[in-house]
N, CA, C and O atoms as a DFTB+ gen file, in Angstrom:
432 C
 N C O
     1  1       0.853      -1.169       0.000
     2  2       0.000       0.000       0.000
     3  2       0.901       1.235       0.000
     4  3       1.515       1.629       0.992
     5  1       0.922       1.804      -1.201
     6  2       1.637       3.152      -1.226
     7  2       1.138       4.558      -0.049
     8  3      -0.039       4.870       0.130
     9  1       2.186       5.163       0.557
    10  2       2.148       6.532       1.587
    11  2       1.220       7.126       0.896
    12  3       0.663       6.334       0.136
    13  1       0.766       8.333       0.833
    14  2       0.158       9.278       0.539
    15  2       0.612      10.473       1.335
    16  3       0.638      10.454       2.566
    17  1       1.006      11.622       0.536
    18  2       1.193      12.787       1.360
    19  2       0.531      13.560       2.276
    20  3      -0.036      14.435       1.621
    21  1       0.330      13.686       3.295
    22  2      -0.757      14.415       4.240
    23  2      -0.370      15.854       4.126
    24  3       0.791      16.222       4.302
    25  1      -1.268      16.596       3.855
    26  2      -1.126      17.981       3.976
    27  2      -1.574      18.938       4.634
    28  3      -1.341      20.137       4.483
    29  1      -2.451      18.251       5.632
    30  2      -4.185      18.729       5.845
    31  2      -3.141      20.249       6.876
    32  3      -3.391      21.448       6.754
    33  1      -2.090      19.671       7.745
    34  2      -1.763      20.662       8.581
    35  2      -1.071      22.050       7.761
    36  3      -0.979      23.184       8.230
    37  1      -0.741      21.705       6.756
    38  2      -0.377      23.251       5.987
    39  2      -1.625      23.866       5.278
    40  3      -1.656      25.069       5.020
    41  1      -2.550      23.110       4.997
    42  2      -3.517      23.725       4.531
    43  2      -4.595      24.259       5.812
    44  3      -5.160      25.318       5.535
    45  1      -4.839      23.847       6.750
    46  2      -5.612      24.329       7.541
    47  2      -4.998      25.064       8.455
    48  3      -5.839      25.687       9.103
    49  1      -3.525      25.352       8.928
    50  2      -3.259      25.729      10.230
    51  2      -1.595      26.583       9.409
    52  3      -0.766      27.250      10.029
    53  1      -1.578      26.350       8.375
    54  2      -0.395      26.723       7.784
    55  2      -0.008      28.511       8.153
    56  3       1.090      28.777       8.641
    57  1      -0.587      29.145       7.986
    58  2      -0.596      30.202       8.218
    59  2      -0.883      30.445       9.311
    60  3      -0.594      31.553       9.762
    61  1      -1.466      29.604      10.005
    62  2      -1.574      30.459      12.131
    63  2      -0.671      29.518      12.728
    64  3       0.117      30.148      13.433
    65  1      -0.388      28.021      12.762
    66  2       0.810      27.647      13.171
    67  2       1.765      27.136      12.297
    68  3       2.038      25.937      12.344
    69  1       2.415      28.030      11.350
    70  2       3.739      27.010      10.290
    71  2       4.461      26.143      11.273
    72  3       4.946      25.189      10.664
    73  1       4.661      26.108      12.249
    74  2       5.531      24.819      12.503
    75  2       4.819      23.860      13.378
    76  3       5.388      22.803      13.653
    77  1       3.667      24.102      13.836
    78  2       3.117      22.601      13.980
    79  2       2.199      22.285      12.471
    80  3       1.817      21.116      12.511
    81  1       1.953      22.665      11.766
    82  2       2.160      22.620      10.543
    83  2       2.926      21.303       9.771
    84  3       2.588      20.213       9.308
    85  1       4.236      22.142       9.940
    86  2       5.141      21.026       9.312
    87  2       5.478      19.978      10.478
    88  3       5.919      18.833      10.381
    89  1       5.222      20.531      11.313
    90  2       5.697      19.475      12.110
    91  2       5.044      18.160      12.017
    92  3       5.702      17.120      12.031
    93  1       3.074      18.199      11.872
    94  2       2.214      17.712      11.779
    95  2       2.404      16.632      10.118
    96  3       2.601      15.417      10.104
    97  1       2.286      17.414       9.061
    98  2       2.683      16.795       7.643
    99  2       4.247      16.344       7.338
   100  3       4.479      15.441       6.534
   101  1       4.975      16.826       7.821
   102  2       6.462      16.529       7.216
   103  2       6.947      15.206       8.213
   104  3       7.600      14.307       7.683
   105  1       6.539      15.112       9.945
   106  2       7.427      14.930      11.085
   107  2       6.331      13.151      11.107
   108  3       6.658      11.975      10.944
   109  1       5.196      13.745      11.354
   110  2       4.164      12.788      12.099
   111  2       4.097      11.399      10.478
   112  3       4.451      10.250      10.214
   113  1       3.292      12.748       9.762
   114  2       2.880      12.282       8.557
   115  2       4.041      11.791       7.773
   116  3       4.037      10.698       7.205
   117  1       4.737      12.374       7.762
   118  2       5.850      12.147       6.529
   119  2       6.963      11.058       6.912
   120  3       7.473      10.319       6.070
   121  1       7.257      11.042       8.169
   122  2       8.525       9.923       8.743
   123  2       7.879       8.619       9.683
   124  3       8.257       7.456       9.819
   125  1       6.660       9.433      10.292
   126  2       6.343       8.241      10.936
   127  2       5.619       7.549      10.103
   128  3       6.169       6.724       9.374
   129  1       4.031       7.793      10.053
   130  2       3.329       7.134       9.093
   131  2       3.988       6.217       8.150
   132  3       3.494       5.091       8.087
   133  1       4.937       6.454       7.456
   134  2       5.638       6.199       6.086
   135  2       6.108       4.886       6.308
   136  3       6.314       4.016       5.462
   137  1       6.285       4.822       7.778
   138  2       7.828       3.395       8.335
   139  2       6.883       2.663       7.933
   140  3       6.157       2.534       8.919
   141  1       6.372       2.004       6.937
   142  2       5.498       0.582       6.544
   143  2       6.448      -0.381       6.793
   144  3       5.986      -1.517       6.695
   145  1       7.585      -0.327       7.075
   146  2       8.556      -1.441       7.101
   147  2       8.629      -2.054       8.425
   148  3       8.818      -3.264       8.556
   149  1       8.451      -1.077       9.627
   150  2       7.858      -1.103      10.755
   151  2       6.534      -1.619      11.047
   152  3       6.227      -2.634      11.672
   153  1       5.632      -0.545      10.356
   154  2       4.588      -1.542      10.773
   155  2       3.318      -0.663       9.965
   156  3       3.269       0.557       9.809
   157  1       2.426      -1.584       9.559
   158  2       1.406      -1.470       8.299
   159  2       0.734      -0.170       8.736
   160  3       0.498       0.200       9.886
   161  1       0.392       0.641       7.216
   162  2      -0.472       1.572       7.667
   163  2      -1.868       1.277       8.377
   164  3      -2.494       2.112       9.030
   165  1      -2.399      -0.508       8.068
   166  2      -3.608      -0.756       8.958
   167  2      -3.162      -0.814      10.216
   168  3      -3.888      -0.274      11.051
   169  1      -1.926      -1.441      10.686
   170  2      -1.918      -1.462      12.445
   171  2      -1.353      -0.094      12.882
   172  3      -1.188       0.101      14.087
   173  1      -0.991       1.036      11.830
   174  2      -0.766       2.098      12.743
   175  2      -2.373       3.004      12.816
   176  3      -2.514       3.989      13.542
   177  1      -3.316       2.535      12.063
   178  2      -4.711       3.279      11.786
   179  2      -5.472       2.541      13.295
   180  3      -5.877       3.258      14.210
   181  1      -5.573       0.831      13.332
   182  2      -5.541       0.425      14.677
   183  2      -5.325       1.223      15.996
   184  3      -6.135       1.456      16.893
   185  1      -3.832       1.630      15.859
   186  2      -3.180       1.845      16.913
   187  2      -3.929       3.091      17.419
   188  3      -4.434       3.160      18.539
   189  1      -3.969       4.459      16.126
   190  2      -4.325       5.611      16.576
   191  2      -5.474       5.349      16.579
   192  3      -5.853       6.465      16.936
   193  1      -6.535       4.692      16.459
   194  2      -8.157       4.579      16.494
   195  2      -8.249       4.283      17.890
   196  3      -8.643       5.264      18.521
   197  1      -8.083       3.542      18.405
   198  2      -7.667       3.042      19.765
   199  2      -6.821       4.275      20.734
   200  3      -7.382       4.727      21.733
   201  1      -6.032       4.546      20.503
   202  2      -5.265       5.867      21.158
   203  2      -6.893       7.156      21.071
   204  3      -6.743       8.174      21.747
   205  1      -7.640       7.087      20.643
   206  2      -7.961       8.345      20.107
   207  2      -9.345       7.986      21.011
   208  3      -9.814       8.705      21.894
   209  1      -9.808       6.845      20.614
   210  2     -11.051       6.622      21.661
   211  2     -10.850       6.818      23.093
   212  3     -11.459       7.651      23.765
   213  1      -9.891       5.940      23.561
   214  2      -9.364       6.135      25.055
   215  2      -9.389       7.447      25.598
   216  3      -9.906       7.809      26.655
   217  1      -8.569       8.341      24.475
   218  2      -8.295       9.584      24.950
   219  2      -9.594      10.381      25.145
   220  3      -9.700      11.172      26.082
   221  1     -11.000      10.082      23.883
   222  2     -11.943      11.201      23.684
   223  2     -11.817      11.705      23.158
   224  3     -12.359      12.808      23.235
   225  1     -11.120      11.433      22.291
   226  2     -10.446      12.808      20.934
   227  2     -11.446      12.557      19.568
   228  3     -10.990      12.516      18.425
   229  1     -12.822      12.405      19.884
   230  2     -13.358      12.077      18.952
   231  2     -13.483      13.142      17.913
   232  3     -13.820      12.520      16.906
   233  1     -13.399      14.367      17.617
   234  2     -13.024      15.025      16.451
   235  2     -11.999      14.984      15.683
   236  3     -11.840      15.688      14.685
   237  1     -11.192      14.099      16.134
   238  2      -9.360      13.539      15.357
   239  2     -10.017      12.460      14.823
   240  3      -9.839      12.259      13.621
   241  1     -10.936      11.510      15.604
   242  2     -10.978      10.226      15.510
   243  2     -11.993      10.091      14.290
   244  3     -11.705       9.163      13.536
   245  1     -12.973      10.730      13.987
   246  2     -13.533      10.941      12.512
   247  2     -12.489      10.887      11.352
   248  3     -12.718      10.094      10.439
   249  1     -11.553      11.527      11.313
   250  2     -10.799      11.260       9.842
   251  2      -9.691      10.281      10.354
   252  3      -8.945       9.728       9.546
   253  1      -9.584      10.063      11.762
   254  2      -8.051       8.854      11.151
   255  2      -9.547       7.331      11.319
   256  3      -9.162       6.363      10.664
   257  1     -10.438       7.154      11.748
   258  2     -11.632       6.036      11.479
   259  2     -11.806       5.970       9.985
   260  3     -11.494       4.994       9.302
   261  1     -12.249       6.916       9.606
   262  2     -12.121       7.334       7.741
   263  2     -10.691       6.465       7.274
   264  3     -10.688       5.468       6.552
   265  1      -9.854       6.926       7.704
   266  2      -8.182       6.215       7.452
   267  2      -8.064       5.001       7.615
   268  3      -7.255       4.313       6.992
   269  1      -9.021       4.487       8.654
   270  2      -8.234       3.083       8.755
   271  2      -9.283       2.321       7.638
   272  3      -8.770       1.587       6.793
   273  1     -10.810       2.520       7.658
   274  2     -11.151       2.138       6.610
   275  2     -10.516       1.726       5.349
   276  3     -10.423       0.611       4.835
   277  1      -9.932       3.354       4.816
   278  2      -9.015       2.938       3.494
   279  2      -7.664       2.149       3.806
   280  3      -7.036       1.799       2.806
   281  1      -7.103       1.805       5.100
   282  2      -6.360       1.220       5.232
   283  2      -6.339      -0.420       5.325
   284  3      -5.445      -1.257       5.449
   285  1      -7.957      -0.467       5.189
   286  2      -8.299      -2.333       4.940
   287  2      -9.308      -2.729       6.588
   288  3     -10.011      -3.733       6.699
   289  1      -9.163      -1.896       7.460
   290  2      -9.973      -2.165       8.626
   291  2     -11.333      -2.640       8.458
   292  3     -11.960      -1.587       8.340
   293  1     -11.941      -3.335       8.398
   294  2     -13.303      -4.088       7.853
   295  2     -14.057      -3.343       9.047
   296  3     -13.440      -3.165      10.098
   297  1     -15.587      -2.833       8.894
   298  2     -16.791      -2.783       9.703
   299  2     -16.444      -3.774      11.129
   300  3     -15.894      -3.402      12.165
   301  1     -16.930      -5.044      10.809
   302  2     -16.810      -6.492      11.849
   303  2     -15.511      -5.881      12.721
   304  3     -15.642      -5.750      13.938
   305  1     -14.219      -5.501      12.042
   306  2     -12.686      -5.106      13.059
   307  2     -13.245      -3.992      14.050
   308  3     -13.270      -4.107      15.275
   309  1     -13.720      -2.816      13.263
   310  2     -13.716      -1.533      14.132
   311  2     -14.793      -2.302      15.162
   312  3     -14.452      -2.456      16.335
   313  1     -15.797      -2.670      14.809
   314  2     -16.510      -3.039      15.754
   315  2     -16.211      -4.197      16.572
   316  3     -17.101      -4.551      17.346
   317  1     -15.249      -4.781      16.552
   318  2     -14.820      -5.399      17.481
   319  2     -13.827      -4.375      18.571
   320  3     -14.066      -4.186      19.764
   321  1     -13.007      -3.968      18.009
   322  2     -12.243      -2.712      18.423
   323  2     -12.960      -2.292      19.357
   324  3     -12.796      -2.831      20.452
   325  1     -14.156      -1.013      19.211
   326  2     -15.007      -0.392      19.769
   327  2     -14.868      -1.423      21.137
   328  3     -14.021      -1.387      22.030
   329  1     -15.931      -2.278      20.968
   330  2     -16.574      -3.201      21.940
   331  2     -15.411      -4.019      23.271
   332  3     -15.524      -4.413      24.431
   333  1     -14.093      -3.920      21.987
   334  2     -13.507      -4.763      23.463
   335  2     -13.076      -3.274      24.320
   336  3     -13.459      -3.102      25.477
   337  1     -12.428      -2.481      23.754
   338  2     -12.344      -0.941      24.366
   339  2     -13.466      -0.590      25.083
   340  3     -13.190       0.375      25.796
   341  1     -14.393      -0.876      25.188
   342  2     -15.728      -0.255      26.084
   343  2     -15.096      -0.556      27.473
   344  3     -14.861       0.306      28.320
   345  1     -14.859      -1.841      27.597
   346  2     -14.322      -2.340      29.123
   347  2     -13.026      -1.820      29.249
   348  3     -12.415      -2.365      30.169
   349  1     -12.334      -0.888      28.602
   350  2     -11.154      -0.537      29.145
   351  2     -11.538       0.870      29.570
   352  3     -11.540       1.101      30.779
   353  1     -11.915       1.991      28.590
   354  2     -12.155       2.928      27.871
   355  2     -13.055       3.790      28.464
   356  3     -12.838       4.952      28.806
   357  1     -14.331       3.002      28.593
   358  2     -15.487       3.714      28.915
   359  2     -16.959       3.262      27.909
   360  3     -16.965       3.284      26.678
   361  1     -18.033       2.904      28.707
   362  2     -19.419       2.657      27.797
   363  2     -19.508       4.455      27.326
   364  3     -19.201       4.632      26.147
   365  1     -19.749       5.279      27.826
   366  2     -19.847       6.177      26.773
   367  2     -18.898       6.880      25.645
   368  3     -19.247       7.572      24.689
   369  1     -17.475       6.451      26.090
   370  2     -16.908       6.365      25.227
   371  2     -17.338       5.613      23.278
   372  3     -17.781       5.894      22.165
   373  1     -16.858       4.733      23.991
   374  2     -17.602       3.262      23.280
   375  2     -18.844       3.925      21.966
   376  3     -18.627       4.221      20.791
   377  1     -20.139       3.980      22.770
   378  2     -21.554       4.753      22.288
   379  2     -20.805       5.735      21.280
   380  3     -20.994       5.515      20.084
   381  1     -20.070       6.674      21.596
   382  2     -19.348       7.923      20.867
   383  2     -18.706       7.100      19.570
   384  3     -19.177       7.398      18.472
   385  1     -18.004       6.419      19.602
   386  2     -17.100       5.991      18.803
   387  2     -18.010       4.988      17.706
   388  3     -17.748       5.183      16.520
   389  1     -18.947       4.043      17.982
   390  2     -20.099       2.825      17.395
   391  2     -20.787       4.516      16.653
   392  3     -20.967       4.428      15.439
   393  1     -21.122       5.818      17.225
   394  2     -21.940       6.737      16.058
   395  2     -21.351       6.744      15.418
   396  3     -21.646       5.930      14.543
   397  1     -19.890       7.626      15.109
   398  2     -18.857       7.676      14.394
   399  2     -18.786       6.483      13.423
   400  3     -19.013       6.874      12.278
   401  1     -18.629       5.607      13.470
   402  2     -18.277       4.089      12.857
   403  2     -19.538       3.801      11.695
   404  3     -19.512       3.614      10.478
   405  1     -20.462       3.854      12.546
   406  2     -21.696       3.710      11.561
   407  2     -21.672       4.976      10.455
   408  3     -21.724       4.696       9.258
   409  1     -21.599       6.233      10.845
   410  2     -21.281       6.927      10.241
   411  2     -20.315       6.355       8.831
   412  3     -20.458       5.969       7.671
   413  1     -19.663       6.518       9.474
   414  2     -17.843       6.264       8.112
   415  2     -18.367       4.896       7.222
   416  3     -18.201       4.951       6.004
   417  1     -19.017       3.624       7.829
   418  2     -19.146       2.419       7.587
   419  2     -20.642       2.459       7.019
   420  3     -21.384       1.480       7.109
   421  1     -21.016       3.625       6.448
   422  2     -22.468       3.277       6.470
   423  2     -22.613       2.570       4.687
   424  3     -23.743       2.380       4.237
   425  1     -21.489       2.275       3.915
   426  2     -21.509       2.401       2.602
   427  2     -21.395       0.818       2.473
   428  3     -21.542       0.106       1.480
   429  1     -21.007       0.409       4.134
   430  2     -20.479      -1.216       3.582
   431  2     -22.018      -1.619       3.864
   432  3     -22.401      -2.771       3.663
């Protein structure tokens, strides 16, 4: 599965923060993301889907959920995901994240 360039942080924040900016597209996006040799863009979409629920960061967690989709994450995964995370995480967590999901997943 080929990288794709992320840009979103120079285009949205480029001009009020240039260096989390680049820091965001060049640092995060550009060196980490990229290590596929390390480890697949699906288990790093995993990883941050999971990082992102725990946290509550559900306005991040809309486009990297979107991400892991295109990264091969099947409906049945996230929703397993979700569900075993409820018992770590939080049930309203959880609820937050299953809208979201249906949302992104509503095409499968």
């Amino acid at each position: 599965m080929a990288f794709k360039k992320q840009t979103a942080g120079h285009e949205l924040l480029g001009d009020f923060a240039p260096k989390f900016a680049e820091l965001n597209d060049d640092v995060l996006f550009g060196q980490v993301w990229s290590r596929e040799k390390e480890l697949s863009p699906r288990d790093r979409s995993l990883i941050t889907v999971t990082s992102l629920i725990t946290s509550g960061m559900f306005e991040q967690l809309k486009y990297h959920m979107g991400k892991a989709k295109e990264n091969g994450v099947t409906k049945e995964e996230i929703a397993e995901v979700i569900t075993h995370l409820s018992f770590y995480a939080g049930w309203p967590k959880a609820w937050s994240a299953f809208n979201l999901a249906k949302e992104i997943y509503a095409e499968d």
